[in-house]
N, C-alpha and C positions, 0 to 999 in steps of 0.2 A: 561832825555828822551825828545826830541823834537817832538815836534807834528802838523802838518798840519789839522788844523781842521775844520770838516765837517761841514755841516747844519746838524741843529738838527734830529736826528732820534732815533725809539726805539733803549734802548739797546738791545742787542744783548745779546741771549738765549743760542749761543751753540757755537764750535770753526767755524763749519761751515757758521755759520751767521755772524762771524766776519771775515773771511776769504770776503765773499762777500760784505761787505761793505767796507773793505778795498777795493777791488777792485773798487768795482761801483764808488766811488767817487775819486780813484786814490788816498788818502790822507794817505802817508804811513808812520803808527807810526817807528821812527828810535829807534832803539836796542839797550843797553848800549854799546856800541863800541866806538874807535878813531873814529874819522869821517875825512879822507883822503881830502876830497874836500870844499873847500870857511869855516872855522870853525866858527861860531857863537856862540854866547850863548844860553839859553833856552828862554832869555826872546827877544831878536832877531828874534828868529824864528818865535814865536808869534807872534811878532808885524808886521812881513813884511810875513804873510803866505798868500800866495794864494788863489784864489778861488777855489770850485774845477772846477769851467766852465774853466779856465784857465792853468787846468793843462793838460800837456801834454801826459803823462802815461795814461791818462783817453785814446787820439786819438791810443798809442800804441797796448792799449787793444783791440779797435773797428779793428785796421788794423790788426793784428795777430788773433784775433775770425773772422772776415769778411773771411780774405784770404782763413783760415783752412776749412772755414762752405762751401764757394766756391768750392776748388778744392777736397774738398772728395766726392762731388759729380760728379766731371767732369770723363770723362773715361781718366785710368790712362796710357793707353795706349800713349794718344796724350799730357799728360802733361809733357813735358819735359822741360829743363830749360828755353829756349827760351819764352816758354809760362807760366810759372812760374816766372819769373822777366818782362813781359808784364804786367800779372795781378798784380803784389806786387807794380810797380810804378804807374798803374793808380789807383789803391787804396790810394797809399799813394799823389798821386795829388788831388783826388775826394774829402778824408775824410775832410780837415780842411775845403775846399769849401762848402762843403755839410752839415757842422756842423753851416757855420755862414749866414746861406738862412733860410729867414720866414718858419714857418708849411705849407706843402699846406692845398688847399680848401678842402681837405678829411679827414685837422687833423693829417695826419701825416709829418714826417721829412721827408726833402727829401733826408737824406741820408738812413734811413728808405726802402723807397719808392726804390731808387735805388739798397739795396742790396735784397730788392722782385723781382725784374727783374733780376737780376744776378740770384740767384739761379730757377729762372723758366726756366733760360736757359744752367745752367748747368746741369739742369735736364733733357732738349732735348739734352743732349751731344754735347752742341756746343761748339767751339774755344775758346779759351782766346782771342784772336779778338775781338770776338763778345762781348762777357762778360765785356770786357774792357770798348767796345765802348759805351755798354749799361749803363755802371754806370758813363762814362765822360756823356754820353748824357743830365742827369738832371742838372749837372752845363752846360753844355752850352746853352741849355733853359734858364736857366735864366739869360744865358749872364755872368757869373761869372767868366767864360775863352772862348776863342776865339778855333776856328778847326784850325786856324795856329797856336796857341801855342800849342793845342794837338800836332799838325805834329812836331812842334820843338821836343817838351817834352818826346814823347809818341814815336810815328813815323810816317811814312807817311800812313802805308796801316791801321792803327785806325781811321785815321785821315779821309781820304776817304772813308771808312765807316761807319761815321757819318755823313759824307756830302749824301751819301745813305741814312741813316736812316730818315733824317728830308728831305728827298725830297717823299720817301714813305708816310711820316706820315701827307701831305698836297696833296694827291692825293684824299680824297674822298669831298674836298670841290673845285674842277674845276667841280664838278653836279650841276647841280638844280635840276632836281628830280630822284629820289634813286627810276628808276620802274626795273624790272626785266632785262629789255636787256640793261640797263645804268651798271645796277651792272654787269651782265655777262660782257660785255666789261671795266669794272675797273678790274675784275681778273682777265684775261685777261691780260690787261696791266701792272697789278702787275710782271705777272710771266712772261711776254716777257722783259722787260724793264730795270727791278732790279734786283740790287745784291742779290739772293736768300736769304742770312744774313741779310739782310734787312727788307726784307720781313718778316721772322721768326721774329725777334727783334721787328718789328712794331706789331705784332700779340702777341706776350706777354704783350707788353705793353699795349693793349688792351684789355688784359684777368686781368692784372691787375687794371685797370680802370673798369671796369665792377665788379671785384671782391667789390667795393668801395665806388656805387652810390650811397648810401643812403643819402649822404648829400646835392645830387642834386635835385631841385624841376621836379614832376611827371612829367613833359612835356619832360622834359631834358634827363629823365632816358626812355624813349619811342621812343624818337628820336635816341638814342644812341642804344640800344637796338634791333632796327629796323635797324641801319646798320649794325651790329655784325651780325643780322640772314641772310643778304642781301650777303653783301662781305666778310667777317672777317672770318664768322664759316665755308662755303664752301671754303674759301682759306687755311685756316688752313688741311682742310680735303684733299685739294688738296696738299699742302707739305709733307705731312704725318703725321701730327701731329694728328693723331686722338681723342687722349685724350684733349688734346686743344678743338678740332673741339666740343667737346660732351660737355665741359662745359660752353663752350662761347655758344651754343644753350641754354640749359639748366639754366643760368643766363637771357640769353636774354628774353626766354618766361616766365620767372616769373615774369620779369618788364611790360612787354606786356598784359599777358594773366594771374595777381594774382589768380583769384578765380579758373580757370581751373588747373591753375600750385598746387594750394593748393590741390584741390580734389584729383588729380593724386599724389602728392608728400605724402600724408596721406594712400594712398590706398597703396601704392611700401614700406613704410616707414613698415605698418603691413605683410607685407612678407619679407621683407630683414632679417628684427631679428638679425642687427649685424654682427656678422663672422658664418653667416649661410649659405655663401656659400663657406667659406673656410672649415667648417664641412665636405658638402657633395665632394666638391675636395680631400679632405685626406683621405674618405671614397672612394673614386674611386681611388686614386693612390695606396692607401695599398693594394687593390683587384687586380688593375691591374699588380702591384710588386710581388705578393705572386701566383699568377698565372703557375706556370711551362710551360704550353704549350707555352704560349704569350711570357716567360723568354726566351724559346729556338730560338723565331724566331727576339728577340729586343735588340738591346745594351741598349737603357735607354727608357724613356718614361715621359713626361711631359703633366701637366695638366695644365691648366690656369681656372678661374674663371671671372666671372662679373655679376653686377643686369644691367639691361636695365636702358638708360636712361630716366628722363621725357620727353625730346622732342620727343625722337624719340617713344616713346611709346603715345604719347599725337596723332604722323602722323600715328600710325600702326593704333589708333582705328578710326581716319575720316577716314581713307582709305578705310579699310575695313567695316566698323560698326559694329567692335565686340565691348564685352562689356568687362573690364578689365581682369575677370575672365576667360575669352576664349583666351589670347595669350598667345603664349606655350613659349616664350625665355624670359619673364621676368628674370627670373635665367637661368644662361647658363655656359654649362662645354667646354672647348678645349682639344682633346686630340690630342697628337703630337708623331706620336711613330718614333723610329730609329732602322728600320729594319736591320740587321745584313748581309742579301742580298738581294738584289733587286728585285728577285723574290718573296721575299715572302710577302712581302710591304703591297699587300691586302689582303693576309688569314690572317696578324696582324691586318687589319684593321675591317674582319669579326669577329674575335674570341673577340676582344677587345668590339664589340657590345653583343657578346652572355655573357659578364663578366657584361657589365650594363644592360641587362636583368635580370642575378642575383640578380643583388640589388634593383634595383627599378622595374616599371610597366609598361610596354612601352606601348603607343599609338599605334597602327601600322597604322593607316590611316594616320599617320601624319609624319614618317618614308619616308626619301627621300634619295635615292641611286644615288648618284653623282658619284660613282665612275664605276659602270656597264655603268651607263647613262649622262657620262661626259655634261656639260653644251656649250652651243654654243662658249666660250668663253676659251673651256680648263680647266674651274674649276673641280678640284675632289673631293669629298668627301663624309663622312656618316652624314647623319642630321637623329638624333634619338628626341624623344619628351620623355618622362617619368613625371608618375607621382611622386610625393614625398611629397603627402601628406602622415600623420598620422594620428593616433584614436586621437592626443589630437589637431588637427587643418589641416585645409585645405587651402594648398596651389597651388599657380599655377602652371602649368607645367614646367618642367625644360628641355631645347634643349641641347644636345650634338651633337658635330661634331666632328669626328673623321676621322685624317687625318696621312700621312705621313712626313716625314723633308720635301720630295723632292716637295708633293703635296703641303704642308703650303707654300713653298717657289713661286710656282707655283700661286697660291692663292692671294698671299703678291702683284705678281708683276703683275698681273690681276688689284689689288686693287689700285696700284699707277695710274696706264692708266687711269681707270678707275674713281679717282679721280680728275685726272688734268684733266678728261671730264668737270667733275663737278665744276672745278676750273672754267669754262669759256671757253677752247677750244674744240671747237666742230670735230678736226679731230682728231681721235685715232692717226693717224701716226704722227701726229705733236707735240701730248699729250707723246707719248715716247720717243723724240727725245727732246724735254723739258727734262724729268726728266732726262736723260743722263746728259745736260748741270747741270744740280743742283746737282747730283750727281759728277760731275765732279768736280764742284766751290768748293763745301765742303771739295772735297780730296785736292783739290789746297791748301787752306787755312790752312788746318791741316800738310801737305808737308810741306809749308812755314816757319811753328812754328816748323819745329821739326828738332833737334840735329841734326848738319852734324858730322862726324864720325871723324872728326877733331877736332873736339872744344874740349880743355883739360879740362872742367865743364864738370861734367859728375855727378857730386854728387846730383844733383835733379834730375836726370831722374832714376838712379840707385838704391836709396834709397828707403827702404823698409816703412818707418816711416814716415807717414804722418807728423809729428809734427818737422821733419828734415828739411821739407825745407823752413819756415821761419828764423829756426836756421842758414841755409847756406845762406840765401838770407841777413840778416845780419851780418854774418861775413864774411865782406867783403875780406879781406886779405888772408882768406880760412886757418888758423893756430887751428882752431879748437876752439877758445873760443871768445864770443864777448867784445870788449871792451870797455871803457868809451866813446873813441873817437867813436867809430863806431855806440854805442848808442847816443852820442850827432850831430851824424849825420845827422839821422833815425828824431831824436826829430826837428831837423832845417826844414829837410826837411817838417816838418808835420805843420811848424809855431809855433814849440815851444821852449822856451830858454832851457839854457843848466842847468841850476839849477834840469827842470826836470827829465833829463836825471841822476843825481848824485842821486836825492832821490831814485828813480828807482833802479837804482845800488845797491843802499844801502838795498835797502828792498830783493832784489832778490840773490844778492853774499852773499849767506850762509857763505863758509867757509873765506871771509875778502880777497881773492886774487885781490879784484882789477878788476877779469873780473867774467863776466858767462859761466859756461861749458854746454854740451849741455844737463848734469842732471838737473845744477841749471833753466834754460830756461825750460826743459821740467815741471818740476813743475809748471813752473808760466802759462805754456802753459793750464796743465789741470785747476789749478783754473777760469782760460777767459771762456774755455770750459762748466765749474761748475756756473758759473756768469752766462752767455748769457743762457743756460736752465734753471735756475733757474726765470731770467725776464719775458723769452718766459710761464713759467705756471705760473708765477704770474700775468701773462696779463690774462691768461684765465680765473683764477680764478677770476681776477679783471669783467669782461665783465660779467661773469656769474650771478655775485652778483649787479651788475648795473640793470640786467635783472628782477632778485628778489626783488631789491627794490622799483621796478617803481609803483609796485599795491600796497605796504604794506603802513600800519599805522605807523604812528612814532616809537612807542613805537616797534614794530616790528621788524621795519627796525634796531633800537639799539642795539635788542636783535643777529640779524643775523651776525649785524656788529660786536660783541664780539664771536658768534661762530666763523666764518671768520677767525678772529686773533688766536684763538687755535688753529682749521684748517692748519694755517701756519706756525705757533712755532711747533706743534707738526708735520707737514712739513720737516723745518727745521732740529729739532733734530735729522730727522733719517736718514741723511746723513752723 
């Protein structure tokens, strides 16, 4: 048996812990067989073995876990092949790039660093476009590839949206000073000027970098902080990204404002309790469901949950000068119902009040009737307050709104206008006639990427199996099984020799045929999958325990350190 051997590490406790170190370091023990490719002896193999930095199966692994962890997030509507071999070449151009560039200033890799920005944006449902251009973007920062060999390599419209990207991402330093109508007029010119995909992409990258500061000195992380609350968090709020918009606030005032952010963060921290507000949501949708009269007038009915944020609960109490305990939407329910006819829309939206009366305690000074007394603007809806405190603790008030499809819909597009106000333009007619153009750009770009009804590929868009289409994106010749040749392609293209590609082979063709079926692939498929979350909680555990040792005594800190390792053997074993 020949062996590629590793740096030293413990042994290995269970099949599953040898399964993952085979992986992590790529060094694949070969299995008493003929060996079809370059034959050596045993003592050959040892003497000329690889590193594992060197081996190539290692970059296989990052491009088939990257790709998979990507596009299961993207909607699967708009992945179609077109954008599915967009994202598998700029990955597989980025990875070796990205593998041989210093740690950044944060510590981390920067291919790291780039696949946190792909998935925050495959999380806002954008393109393989954008996604692309987001992880070429960190090699070409550091100059490692050129936006004309993207254009060659990649294409042209990637390519031109990196030339976007890096012209947004040097707009907030043509100021000198960040005062309130400097910023107004930088969003503003954000959202007239740029490619909308740009904009979002600069705005992640941001949320990322803020995610990060701690290794920046206090001055650094204040000044940065202070533009995120300025331009960044009301632009994000202004594309739609609200959830963006509330943590890029929410980060910012903790660097700004520590000890107010700590008070406020301790006091929301002893009312949240966890999945205490997904309790009282299951508790109102079983009510709402088990209902008959409400049944008879609704096809479905949905609830959504949230705790308020710290910023914006840190602006509710200067505003008003209440004191924490006095604001009723800390915890807050949505309820969305789908009238069955149009007419009945508001007796489902009065009956659905008199059902959370049932359960909890209502305020009624605090009870506000949007839908009798629509708002200047069109808004509809029920704002209810309720108590939900218990005998064994008191809590804040908890707000429900309760709305129609037609009215949430109505609501939604109040809220965009009304946001791109907030973005910086001050004329509502101009603020809707904006988001038209943004909305338009996004369909353009997802148009662009998707299947014409010609193209005889049809097996990535069709395909039920997530874990299919890197299997077809590699078999190239479309016959159903991948080959040496087509693996020793894949390994070229990645900058790695072809020895890698035969180990590989050898470790994965079960039955000795020579290629991979799309069985033998899909096993190797779940073990990357089994690897990359098994690293992702071994990080957590790892920070957790950094966290612990920082106060303790030696002697302590050893004793943790050997729970730690049970901890994770007995981990291990139970998968």
């Amino acid at each position: 048996m020949s062996v590629i051997r590793p740096s030293p590490i413990p042994t290995p406790r269970c099949r599953s812990q040898t399964v993952y170190r085979r992986l992590h370091s790529i060094h694949f023990i070969h299995h008493h067989r003929r060996r079809r490719w370059n034959p050596r002896s045993e003592a050959e193999d040892t003497a000329t073995a690889r590193s594992p930095e060197a081996a190539g199966g290692k970059m296989v692994v990052e491009l088939v876990g990257a790709f998979n962890e990507v596009t299961e997030r993207m909607n699967s509507v708009w992945l179609s092949t077109s954008s599915s071999r967009l994202l598998f070449k700029a990955l597989k151009l980025s990875i070796p790039i990205l593998q041989s560039l210093p740690l950044a200033s944060d510590g981390r890799s920067p291919l790291s660093k780039a696949l946190s920005l792909s998935i925050l944006l495959a999380d806002l449902q954008m393109d393989a476009e954008v996604i692309s251009a987001s992880i070429l973007s960190e090699a070409v920062e550091a100059n490692a590839i050129s936006i004309h060999e993207v254009r060659d390599q990649i294409g042209t419209g990637t390519a031109h949206l990196l030339h976007e990207i890096f012209r947004v991402k040097n707009i907030p330093f043509k100021v000198d000073v960040l005062d309130d109508e400097t910023a107004t007029s930088l969003r503003k010119f954000y959202l007239t000027y740029y490619d909308i995909r740009a904009v979002i992409t600069d705005l992640v990258s941001k949320l990322d970098e803020m995610r990060h500061l701690d290794h920046l000195p206090r001055y650094r992380q204040q000044i940065l902080s202070l533009q995120v609350l300025k331009i960044y968090s009301p632009l994000a709020h202004a594309v739609g990204a609200n959830h963006l918009s509330l943590e890029l606030e929410d980060i910012s005032f903790r660097y700004l404002f520590p000890c107010s952010y700590l008070y406020l963060d301790s006091w929301l921290r002893s009312h949240e309790n966890g999945s205490l507000i997904d309790v009282y949501k299951e508790q109102l949708l079983c009510s709402l469901k088990g209902d008959l009269v409400l049944s008879g007038m609704v096809d479905d009915v949905y609830v959504k949950g949230r705790y308020k944020s710290r910023y914006s609960m840190m602006k509710k109490l200067l505003r008003d000068g209440r004191k924490p305990e006095e604001v009723n939407d800390v915890l807050g329910l949505r309820v969305i119902l789908m009238p069955n006819d149009d007419e009945v829309g508001e007796k489902a939206c009065y009956r659905t009040s008199e059902i959370v009366r049932s359960i909890w305690k209502e305020i009624p000074h605090r009870t506000k009737d949007y839908i009798t007394k629509p708002k200047a603007n069109g808004y509809r809806s029920l704002h209810m307050a309720v108590d939900v405190s218990d005998s064994d603790q008191t809590r804040p008030l908890m707000e429900i709104q309760i709305r129609t499809v037609d009215m949430d819909g109505s609501a939604n597009a109040g809220t965009a206008s009304h946001s791109l106000y907030k973005g910086g333009l001050t004329d509502p007619k101009e603020a809707k006639r904006l988001k038209a153009i943004m909305m338009a750009a996004a369909d353009l770009a997802a148009i662009r990427l998707k299947d014409l009804s010609s193209n005889k590929q049809q097996s990535l868009k069709t395909t039920t199996n997530q874990r299919d289409r890197v299997f077809c994106l590699l078999d190239k010749n479309g016959d159903g099984m991948i080959s040496i040749e087509e693996l020793m392609e894949v390994m070229e293209e990645l900058g790695a020799p072809g020895e890698d590609a035969e180990e590989m082979m050898q470790l994965l063709d079960s039955n000795s045929d020579g290629s991979l079926s799309s069985d033998e692939f899909d096993t190797f498929q779940k073990q990357v999958e089994f690897m990359r979350k098994w690293e992702d909680r071994d990080n957590e555990y790892k920070s957790i325990l950094d966290e612990k040792l920082h106060d303790l005594p030696h002697q302590d800190a050893t004793g943790l350190i050997q729970l730690y390792n049970k901890e994770l053997e007995d981990r291990l074993s139970s998968h």
